[in-house]
N, C-alpha and C positions, 0 to 999 in steps of 0.2 A: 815672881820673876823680878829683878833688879831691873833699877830703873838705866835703860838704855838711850836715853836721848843724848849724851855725848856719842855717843857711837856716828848720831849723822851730822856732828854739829861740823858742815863739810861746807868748803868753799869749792862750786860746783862750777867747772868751769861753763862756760856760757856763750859762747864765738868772741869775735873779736872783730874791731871797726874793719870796716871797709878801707882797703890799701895798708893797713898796721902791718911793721916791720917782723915782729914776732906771732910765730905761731902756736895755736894750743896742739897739746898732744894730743894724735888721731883717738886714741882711748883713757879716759881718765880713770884710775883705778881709784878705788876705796875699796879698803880691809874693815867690815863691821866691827869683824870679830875672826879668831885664826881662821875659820873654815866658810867665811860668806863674805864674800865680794860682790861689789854693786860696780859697774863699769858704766863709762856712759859716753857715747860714741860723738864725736866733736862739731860743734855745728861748720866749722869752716871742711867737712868732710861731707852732709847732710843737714841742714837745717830740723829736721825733727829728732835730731839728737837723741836717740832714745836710750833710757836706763837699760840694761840687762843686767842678769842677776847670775850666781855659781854661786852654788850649795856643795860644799863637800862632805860627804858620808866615808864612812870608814870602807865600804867595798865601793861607792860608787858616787860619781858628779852630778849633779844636775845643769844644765845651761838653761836659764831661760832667755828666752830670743837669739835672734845675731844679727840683729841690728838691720839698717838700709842701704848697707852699700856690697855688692857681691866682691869687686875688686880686691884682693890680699894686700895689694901695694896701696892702696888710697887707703883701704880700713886692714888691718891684719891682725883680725880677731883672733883665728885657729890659732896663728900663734903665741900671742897672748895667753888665750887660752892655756894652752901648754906649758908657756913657762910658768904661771900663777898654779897650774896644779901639781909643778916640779918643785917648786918653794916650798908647797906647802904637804907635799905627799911624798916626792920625791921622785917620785915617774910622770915623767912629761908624757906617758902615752898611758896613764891613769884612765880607768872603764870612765865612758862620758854617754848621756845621754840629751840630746840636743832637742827639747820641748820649745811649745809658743805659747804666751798668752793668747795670742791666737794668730789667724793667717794672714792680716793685712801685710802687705809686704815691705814697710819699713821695719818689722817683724822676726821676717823670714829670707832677709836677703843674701845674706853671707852663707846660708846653709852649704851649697857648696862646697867652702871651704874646707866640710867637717866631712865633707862622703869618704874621702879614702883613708880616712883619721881608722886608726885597728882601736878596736874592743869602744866603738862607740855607735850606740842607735839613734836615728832620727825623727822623731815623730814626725808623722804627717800632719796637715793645715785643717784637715777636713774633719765633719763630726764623727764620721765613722770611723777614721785612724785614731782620733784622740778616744772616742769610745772605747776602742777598743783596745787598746793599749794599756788607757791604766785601768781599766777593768768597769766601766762604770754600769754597759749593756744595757736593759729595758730601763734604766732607774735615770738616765738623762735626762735631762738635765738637773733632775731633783736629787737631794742629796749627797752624799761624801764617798769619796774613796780616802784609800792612804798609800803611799806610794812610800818604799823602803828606798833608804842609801847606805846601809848598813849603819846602826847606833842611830838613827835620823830620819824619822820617821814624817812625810809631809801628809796635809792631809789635799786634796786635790777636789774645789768645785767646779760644776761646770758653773758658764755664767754670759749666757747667751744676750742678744740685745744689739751690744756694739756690731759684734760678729760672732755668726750662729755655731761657731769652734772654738768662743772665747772661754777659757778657763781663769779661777781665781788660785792660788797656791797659798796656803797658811804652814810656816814654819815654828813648830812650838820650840825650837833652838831658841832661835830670835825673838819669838812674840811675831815677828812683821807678814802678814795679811799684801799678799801682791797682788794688784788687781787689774794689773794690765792698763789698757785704755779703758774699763768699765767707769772707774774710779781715780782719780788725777784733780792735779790741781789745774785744771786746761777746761776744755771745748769736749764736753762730752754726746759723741755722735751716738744719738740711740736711734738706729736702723728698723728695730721693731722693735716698740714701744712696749707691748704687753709685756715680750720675755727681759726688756730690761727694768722693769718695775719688779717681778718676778725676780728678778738675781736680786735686786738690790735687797728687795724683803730679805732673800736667805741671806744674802752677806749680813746684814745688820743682826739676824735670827744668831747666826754660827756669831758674832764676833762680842755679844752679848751671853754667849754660853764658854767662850774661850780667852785665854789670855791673848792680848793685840796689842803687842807697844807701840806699831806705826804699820799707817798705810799706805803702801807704797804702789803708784802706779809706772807706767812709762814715759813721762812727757812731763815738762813744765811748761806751763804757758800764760802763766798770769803772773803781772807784777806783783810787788811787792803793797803797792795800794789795792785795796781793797776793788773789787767787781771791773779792773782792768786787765786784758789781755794784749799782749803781743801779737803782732799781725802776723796772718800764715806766712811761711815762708822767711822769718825775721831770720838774720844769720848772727845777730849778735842782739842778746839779750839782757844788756846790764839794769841790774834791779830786780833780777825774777827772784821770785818764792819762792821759798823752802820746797823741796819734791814730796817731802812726809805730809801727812793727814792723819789725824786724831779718830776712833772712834765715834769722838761726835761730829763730828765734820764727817764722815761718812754715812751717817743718823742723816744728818742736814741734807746731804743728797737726796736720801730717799723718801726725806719728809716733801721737799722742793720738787723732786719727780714725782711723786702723786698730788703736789698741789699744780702741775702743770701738766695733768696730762689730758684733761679736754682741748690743749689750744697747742695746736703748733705750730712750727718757731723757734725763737731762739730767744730763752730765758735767761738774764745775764743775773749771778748770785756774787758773793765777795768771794769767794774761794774758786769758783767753778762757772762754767755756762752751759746749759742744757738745749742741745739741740732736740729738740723731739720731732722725731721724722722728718727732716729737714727739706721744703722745696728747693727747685732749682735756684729761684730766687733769691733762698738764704743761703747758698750754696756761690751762688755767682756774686751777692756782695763780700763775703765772704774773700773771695778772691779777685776781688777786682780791689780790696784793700789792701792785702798783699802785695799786689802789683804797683798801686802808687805806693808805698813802702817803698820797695825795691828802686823805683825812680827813682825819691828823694834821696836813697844811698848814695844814688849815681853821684 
């Protein structure tokens, strides 16, 4: 595969000061490449600003997520949507199917938008609708499927842990390994411990057997220095890191979560922080930094 790192070498927007005269665009597009766009939804619309991904196939789209805002006037994804698949196919009402990495709901929020959209399906949030969908049945979470878009063939993990419907998506187009919130350069909330050490082995297993030119999750949240994060809830983040992740830095997570997984807490590494089953505790400093944040904005 050629070497694809200009493809993200992107100035990402990232919100903007508090009171600033101009505004970011509700969605920032990036074109990887003619048929994969990475969108990434504005913090001055959401603060968790999250990636979302469109794969175009010769019969058919993929969307992953649609973001956290349900409103069309605040975020106006669907149409977005549409016109990016008019650009590029020519029919703004181009077969769409609307998947999630998984169901949290900065995730799943715009789905609406897409219900009365013709010739397009929506996955459901749950293990049984993604189960069954893209075919996985008694083999969940273990193992691969392949989900066609005509000419483009994905292959589709499950990858439980964060949340028990979370799915990973490897596109051999791109090389790029998506991994939702499992994997990110952020706060990673591992909910149940077992089945997120568990993903992480097979992510590392598959991406050790496959071409992976980047890892891409949904969130930024670490600066640019090393084992620093952005407090929840930041609406402007000048300085963040890159959103890609290397195969070794993906190694590193799941060398780092099984060297933490007797103590939980909150494991802070240079690229990442590992929550491992998080008390309320770490849960409420957590957000009580956030909030003085948000004061000193004032």
């Amino acid at each position: 595969m050629n070497d694809t790192t200009s493809a993200l070498d992107v100035e990402w927007n990232h919100g903007t000061p508090r009171r600033a005269r101009t505004a970011e665009p509700k969605i920032q597009i990036h074109w990887y490449d003619e048929r994969t766009a990475i969108l990434r939804q504005s913090k001055t619309v959401n603060y968790e600003a999250p990636f979302l991904y469109l794969l175009i196939g010769d019969e058919r789209a993929l969307l992953l997520d649609t973001g956290a805002t349900a409103d069309p006037q605040l975020f106006p994804l669907r149409a977005t949507v549409d016109e990016l698949l008019a650009q590029r196919t020519g029919d703004a009402a181009y077969p769409l199917v609307v998947a999630h990495s998984h169901g949290h709901n900065d995730h799943v929020a715009a789905d609406p938008q897409f219900a009365d959209r013709p010739a397009t399906t929506i996955v459901g949030h749950d293990v049984d609708a993604v189960r069954e969908f893209f075919g996985f049945g008694a083999s969940w979470p273990v193992g691969s499927v392949f989900f066609e878009l005509g000419g483009r063939e994905l292959t589709v993990l499950g990858s439980p842990g964060h949340h028990r419907a979370a799915i990973t998506i490897h596109d051999p187009r791109t090389g790029i390994l998506l991994t939702g919130d499992t994997v990110l350069p952020g706060r990673l909330y591992a909910f149940d411990y077992p089945a997120f050490l568990a993903t992480l082995d097979r992510l590392v297993a598959f991406a050790e057997e496959h071409e992976v030119s980047h890892v891409l999750g949904c969130h930024v949240e670490m600066r640019s220095e090393p084992g620093r994060d952005f407090p929840i809830g930041a609406g402007h983040q000048p300085g963040e890191r890159a959103p890609q992740l290397t195969v070794a830095q993906l190694t590193q997570v799941r060398d780092a979560a099984h060297a933490v997984a007797a103590r939980r807490g909150v494991h802070r590494f240079d690229d990442f922080l590992i929550y491992n089953q998080p008390r309320r505790l770490d849960m409420i400093k957590l957000v009580a930094r956030g909030l003085a944040h948000k004061a000193l904005r004032r």
